[in-house]
C-alpha positions in Angstrom: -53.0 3.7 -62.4 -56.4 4.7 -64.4 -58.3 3.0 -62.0 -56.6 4.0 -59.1 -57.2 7.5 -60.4 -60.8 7.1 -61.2 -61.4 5.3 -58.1 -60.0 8.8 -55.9 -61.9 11.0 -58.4 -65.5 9.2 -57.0 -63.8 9.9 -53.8 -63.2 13.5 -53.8 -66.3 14.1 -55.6 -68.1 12.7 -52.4 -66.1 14.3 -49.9 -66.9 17.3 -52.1 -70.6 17.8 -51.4 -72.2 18.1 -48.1 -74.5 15.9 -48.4 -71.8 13.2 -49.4 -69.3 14.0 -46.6 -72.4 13.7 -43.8 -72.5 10.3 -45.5 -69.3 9.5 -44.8 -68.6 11.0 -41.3 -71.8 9.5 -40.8 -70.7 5.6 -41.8 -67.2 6.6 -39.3 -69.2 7.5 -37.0 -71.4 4.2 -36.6 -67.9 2.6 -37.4 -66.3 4.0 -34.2 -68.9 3.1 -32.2 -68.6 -0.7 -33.5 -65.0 -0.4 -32.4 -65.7 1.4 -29.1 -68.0 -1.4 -27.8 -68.8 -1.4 -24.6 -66.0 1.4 -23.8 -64.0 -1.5 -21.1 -61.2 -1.5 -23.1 -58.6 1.9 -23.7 -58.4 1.4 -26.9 -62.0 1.1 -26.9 -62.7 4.5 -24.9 -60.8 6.1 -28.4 -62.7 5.0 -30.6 -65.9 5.9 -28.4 -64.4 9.5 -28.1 -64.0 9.0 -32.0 -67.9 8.2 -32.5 -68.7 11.0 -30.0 -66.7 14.0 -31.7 -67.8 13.1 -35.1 -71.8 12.3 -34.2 -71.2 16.2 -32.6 -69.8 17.3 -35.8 -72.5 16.1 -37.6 -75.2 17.8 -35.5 -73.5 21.6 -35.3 -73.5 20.9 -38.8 -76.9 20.0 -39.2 -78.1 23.8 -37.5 -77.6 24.8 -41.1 -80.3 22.1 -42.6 -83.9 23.1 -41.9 -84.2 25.5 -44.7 -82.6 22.8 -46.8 -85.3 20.5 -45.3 -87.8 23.7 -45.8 -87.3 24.0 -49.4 -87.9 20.3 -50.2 -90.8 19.6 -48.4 -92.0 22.8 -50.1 -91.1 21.4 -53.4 -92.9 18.4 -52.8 -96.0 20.3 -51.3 -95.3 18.7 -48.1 -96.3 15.3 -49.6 -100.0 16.7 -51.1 -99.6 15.7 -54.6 -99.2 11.8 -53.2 -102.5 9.8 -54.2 -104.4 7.3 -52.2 -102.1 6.2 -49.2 -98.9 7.3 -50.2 -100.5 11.0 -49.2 -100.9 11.1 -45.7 -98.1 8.9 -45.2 -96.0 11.8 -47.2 -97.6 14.4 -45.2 -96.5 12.8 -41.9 -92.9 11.8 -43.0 -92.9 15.7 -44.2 -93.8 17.1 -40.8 -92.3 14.7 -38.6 -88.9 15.7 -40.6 -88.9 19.3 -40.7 -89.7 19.3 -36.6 -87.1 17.0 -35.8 -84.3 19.9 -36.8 -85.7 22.4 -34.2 -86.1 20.2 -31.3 -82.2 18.8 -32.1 -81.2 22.5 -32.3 -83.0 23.6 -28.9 -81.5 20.4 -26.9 -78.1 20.9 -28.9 -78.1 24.9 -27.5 -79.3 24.0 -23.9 -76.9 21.3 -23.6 -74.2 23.6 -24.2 -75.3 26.3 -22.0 -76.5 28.9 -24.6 -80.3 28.7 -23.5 -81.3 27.6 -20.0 -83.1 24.8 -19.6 -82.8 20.9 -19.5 -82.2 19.7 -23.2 -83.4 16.2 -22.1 -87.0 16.6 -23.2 -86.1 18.1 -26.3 -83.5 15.8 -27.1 -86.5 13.2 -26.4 -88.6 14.9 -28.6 -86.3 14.9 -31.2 -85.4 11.0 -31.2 -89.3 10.8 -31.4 -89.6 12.8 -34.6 -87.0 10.9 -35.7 -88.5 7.1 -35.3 -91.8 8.6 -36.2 -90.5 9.6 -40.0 -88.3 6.3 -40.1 -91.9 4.9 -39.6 -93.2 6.7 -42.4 -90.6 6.3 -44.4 -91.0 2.3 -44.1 -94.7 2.4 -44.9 -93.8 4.4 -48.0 -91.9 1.6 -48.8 -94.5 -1.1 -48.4 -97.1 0.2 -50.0 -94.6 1.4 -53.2 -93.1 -2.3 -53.3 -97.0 -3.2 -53.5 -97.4 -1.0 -56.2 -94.3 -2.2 -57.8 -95.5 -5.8 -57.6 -98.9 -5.2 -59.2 -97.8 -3.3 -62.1 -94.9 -6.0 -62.7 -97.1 -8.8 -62.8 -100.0 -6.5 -64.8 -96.9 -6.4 -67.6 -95.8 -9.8 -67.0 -99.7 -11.0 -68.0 -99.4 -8.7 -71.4 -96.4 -10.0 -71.9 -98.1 -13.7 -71.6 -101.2 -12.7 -73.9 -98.7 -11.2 -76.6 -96.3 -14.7 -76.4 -99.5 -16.3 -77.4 -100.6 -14.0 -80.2 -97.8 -14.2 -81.8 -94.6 -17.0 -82.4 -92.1 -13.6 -82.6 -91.0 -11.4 -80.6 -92.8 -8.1 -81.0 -91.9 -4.9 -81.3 -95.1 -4.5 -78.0 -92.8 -7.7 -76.0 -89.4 -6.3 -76.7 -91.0 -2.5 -74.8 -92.6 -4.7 -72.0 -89.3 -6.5 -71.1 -87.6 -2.9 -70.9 -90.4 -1.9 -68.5 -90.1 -4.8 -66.5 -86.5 -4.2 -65.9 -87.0 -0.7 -65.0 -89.7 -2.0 -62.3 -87.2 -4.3 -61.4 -84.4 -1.7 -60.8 -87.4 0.1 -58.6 -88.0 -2.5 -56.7 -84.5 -3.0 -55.7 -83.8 0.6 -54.7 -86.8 0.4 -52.8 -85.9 -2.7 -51.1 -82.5 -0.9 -49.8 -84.2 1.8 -48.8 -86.5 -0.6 -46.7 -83.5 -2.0 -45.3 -81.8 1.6 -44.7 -84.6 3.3 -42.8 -85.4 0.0 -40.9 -82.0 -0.3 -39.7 -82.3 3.8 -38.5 -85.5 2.9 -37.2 -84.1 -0.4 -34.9 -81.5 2.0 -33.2 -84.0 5.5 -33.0 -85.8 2.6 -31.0 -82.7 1.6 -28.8 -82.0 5.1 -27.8 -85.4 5.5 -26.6 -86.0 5.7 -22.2 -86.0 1.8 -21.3 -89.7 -0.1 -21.7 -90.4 1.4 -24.8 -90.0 -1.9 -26.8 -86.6 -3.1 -27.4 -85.2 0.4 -26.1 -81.7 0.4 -24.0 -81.5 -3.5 -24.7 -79.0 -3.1 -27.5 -75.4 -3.1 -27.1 -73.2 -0.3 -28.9 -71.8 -2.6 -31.0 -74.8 -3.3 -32.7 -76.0 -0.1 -33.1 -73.1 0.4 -34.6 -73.7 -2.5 -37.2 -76.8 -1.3 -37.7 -75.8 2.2 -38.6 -72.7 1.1 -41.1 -74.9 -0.8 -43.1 -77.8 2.0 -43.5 -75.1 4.7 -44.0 -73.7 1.9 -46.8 -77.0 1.7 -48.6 -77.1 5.8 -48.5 -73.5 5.9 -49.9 -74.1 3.0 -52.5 -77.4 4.7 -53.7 -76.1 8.2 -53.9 -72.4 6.9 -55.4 -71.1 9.2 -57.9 -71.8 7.4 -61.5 -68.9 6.3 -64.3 -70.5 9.2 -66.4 -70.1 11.6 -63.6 -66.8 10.7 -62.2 
């Protein structure tokens, strides 16, 4: 009963947040549009209306996120306190993210009728903005799991030399261990988020006008794959901990 308990408590304190119950409507979302498939089916046309309502849901709700987005990129200086690389990579993600919420709200208003006007190019410009910080994101990625890697094996060569200096374990080994496991750790949650954004970044792609790469050569259903598993990462990351529940 304890765990039952406990396990509803993470639950709820999900649901709770915004951020958390995007998350989820988010991973239903993808879900539903496994199940809908190609739409042939009745059943099928359901869970496609399912996918539909929610992803809608989702953006009305999203009008309400460009000062959130605002207020981080301002935190963050708009990525100008990166170094080397990671900077203008930042910079770009930074941008490319905070226009992508206007162009979404313009297409989302014209395609309801509130402005005149086609929302096609917007909606266009959007997806673009989209795939181009996905891109970003990626090569953040990259050149962190680089980074990663050197120091790692930097430590793992101190670690070596001090083996050799000494027959015990010293107090020097036992610190570098610990900081190998936390690199470790990093390189892990970096790897997910590799695999999250790539995954975002496969189906920005697919939803693209046809001849730009692999665009409109996907089927639902795997778009739909493709979006559990990055909205799983984003949930697993972001999972409430023991402590917290």
């Amino acid at each position: 009963m304890a765990t039952v308990v406990k396990g509803l408590t993470s639950v709820v304190n999900v649901l709770e947040t915004y951020r958390g119950r995007d998350r989820v409507m988010r991973f239903l979302t993808y879900a539903a549009m496994f199940l809908g498939g190609d739409g042939r089916t009745p059943l099928q046309i359901k869970w496609k209306i399912l996918s539909s309502e929610l992803s809608g849901c989702r953006v009305i709700l999203r009008l309400f996120d460009d000062l959130s987005m605002l207020l981080y990129n301002m935190s963050i200086s708009f990525g100008r306190k990166e170094k080397g690389l990671l900077k203008p990579l930042e910079i770009c993600t930074a941008l490319f993210n905070q226009l992508y919420y206007p162009s979404e709200h313009i297409a989302w208003f014209r395609q309801k009728k509130i402005l005149s006007g086609n929302s096609a190019p917007f909606s266009l410009l959007g997806l673009l903005f989209w795939a181009l910080a996905l891109l970003g994101e990626i090569a953040k990625c990259l050149v962190r799991l680089m980074r990663l890697n050197a120091q790692a094996k930097s430590l793992q060569k101190q670690r070596k030399l001090d083996r050799d200096s000494s027959h015990e374990t010293s107090p020097q080994n036992i610190q570098i261990q610990e900081n190998l496991k936390k690199l470790a750790a990093e390189k892990m949650d970096c790897i997910l988020l590799f695999l999250q954004y790539s995954c975002d970044f496969i189906n920005a792609i697919s939803w693209m006008p046809p001849g730009v790469l692999w665009a409109q050569k996907l089927k639902s259903s795997t778009n739909g794959i493709l979006g559990m598993i990055a909205s799983f990462i984003m949930l697993y990351r972001n999972w409430p901990s023991s402590q917290n529940s």
